[in-house]
ZAMARGU-4260 file (C-alpha; in steps of 0.2 Angstrom, whole numbers, plus 5000, padded with zeros to 4 digits):
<rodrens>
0) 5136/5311/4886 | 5130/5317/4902 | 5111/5322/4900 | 5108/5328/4918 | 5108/5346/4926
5) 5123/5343/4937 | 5142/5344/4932 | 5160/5344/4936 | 5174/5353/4929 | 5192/5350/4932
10) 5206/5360/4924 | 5222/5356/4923 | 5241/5363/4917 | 5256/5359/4908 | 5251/5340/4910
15) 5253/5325/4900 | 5248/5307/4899 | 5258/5295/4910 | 5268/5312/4916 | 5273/5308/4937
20) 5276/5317/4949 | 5292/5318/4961 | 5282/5317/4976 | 5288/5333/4984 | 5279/5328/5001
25) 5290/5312/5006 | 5301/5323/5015 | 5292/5336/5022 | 5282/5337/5037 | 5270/5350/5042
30) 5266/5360/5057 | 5250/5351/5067 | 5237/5353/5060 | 5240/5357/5043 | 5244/5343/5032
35) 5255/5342/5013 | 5246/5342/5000 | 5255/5339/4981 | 5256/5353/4970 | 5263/5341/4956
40) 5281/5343/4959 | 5277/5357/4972 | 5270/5356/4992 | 5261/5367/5001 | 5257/5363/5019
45) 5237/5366/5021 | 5221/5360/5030 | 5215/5344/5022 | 5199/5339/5015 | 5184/5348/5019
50) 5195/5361/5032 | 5200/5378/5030 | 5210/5387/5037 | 5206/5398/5052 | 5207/5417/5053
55) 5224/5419/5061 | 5232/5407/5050 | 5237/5394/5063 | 5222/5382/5065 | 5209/5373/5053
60) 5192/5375/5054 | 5176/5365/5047 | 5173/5371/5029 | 5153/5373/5027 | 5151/5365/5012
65) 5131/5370/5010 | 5137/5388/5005 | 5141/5381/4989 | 5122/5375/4986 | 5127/5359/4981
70) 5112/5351/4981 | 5100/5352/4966 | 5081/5351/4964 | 5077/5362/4980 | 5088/5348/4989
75) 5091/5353/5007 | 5109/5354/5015 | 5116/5347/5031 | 5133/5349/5033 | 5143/5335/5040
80) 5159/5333/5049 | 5174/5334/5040 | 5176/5318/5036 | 5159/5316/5029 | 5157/5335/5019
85) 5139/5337/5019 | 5122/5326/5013 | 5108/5331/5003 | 5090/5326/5008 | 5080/5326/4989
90) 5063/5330/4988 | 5050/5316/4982 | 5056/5310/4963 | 5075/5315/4964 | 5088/5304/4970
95) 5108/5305/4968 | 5122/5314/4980 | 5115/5330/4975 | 5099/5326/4970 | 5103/5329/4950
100) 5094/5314/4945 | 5073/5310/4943 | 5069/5296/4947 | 5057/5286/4938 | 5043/5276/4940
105) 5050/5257/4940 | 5038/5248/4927 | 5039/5230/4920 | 5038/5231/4900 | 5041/5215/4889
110) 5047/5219/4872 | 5039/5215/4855 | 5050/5199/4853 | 5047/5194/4871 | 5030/5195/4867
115) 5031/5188/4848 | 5041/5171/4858 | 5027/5171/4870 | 5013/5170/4856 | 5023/5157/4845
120) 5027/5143/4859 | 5007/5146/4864 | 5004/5141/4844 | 5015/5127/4846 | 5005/5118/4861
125) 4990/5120/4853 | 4995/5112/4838 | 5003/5097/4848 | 4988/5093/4858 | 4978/5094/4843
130) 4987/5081/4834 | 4989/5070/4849 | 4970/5072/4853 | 4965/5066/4832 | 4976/5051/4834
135) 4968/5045/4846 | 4952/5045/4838 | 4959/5039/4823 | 4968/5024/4832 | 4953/5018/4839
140) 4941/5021/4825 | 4952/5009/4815 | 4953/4995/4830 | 4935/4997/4831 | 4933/4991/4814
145) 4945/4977/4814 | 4936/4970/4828 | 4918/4972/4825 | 4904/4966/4837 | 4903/4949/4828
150) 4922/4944/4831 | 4920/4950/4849 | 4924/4932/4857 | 4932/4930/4872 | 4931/4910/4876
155) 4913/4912/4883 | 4910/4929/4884 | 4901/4936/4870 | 4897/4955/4866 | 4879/4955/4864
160) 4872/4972/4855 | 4854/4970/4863 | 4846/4986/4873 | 4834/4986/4888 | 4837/4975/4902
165) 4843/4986/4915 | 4854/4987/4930 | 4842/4974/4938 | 4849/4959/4928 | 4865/4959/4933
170) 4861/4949/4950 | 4847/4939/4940 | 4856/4924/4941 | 4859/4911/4950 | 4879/4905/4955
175) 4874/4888/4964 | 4879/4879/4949 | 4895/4886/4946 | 4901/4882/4963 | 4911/4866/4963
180) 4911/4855/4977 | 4929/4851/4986 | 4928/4833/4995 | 4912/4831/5006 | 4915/4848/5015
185) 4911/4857/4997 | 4901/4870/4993 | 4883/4867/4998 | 4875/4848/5004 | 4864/4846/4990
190) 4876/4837/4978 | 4871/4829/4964 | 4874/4810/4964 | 4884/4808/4948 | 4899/4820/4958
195) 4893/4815/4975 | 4911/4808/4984 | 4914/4794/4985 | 4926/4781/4997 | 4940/4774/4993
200) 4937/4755/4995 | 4954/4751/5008 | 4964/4734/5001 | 4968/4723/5012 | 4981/4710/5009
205) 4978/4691/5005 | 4980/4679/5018 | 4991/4667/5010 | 4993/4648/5016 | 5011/4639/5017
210) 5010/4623/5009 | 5004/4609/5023 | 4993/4622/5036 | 4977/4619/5034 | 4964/4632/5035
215) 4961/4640/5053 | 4946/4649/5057 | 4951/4658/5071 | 4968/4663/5060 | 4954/4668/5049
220) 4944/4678/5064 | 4957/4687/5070 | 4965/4695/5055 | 4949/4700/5053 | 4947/4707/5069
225) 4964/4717/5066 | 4957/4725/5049 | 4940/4732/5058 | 4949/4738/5071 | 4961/4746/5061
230) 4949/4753/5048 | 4942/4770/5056 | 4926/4770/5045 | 4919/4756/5048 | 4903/4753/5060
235) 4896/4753/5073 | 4902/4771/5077 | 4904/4777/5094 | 4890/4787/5100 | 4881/4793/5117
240) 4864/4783/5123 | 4855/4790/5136 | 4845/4776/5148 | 4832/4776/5157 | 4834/4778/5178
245) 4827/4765/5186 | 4832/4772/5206 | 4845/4765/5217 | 4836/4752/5225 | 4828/4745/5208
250) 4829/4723/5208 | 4838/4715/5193 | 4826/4705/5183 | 4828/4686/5178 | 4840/4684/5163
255) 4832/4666/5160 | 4822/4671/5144 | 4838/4675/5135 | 4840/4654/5134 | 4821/4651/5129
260) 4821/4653/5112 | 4817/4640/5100 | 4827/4642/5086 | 4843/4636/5094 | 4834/4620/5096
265) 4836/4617/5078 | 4851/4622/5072 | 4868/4610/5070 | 4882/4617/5079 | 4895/4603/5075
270) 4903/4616/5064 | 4911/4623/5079 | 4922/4609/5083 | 4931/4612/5067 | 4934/4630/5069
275) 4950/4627/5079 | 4955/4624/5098 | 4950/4644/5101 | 4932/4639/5099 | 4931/4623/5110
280) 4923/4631/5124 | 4909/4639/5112 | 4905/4623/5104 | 4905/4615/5122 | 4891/4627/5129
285) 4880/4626/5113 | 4882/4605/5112 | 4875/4605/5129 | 4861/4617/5125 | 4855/4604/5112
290) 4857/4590/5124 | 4844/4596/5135 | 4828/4593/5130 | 4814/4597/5142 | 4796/4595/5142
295) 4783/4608/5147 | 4775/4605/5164 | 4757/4609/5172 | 4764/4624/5180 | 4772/4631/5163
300) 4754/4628/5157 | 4741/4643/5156 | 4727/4643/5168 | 4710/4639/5158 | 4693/4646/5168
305) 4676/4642/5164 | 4665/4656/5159 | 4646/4651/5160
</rodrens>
């Protein structure tokens, strides 16, 4: 049912559903400028849509559809080219072709059931942080009480239930003794002797004698001499001394008090001769040493002075 102000009637005769026409105007052709316009199974040759025709009957003119007041609402009329009719300009609240309809207020409702849905999922997300937040408690309410203070043992950290102290004790102590040393460039020189390092004693392999060779001592020396020169620890160590200058034109002193010393005198160097052909020339020079004994003289005695 059409509730607005505005409507259109159209009447017509002797007509039935699904009843066609002959189309009477495929073969006819008008006069310029009238056109042919179906009667239903009649033609008449007239001005088309939005023309009439003219006063002498040969021409068609612009029809001015705003006599007709088409437009509603204390609309106003402009009329258009025949092609266009005419166009209504509505006042403020109307709207349509002919301003027949009021226009409304566009406002954003929500029904009852949108807001009954609204309500119901708020209800819902309450309930289901509620529940999450009780489980929580619950949960660890009941691991606090399986593991109480006094099963609180982690290898050697212990949960002591003791107040005061402060923030200040957490640095009160000392780490030193915690610190384990790595080799002798550890942590800290101050070692204590029972973890001080300690050298590796180096092995060296047994001289062995074939059967028949007798012992030879400068064999002996000389293998030695190839594991002290091969071991990197042991002394004397290289090092830096710094000598007196005695100038460039200083006079070398005599070297004859090296030889004066008495306790040669009284030693037995026949050992030497059996060290071995590699010691001949050292027994030789210390033989002949003993050999020579000399006798102090006046001049090696001190000068005596009366004193009256």
């Amino acid at each position: 049912m059409n509730g607005t102000q505005w409507g259109q009637a159209t009447m017509a005769r002797n007509l039935e559903r699904n009843c066609p026409s002959n189309r009477p105007c495929s073969n006819i052709i008008c006069p310029d400028p009238f056109d042919c316009v179906d009667l239903w199974n009649e033609y008449e040759c007239t001005c088309s849509e939005g023309r009439v025709m003219s006063s002498d009957t040969k021409g068609c003119v612009d029809r001015n559809e705003c006599l007709d007041l088409p437009c509603l609402n204390g609309a106003t009329c402009i009329n258009l080219e025949p092609r266009l009719r005419y166009r209504c300009i509505c006042p403020e609240g109307y709207w349509g072709e002919n301003c027949e309809l009021v226009q409304e207020g566009q406002r954003l409702k929500l029904s009852m059931g949108a807001l009954g849905a609204i309500f119901v999922c708020l209800i819902i997300i309450l309930i289901i942080a509620l529940i999450f937040v009780l489980y929580n408690r619950k949960r660890k309410t009941i691991k606090k009480k399986r593991n109480g203070p006094e099963k609180d043992v982690r290898e050697t950290v212990i949960s002591y239930d003791d107040e005061g102290g402060g923030e200040d004790d957490m640095t009160a102590f000392d780490i030193t003794p915690l610190q384990i040393p790595i080799g002798q460039g550890g942590v800290g020189n101050n070692m204590p002797p029972d973890i001080a390092a300690c050298k590796v004693p180096i092995i060296y392999p047994v001289v062995t004698l074939l059967p028949g060779q007798e012992l030879n001592v400068g064999y002996l020396m000389e293998e030695r001499k190839k594991r002290i020169d091969k071991d990197a620890n042991a002394p004397p160590f290289d090092d830096l001394r710094n000598f007196t200058y005695e100038g460039s034109g200083s006079i070398a002193e005599s070297l004859s008090s090296l030889a004066s010393g008495t306790d040669d005198e009284n030693q037995d160097f026949n050992y030497l001769q059996k060290w071995g052909p590699r010691f001949d020339a050292l027994a030789t020079l210390y033989m002949q040493e003993k050999s020579k004994i000399t006798k102090p003289t006046n001049d090696d005695k001190p000068n005596e002075t009366s004193v009256s």
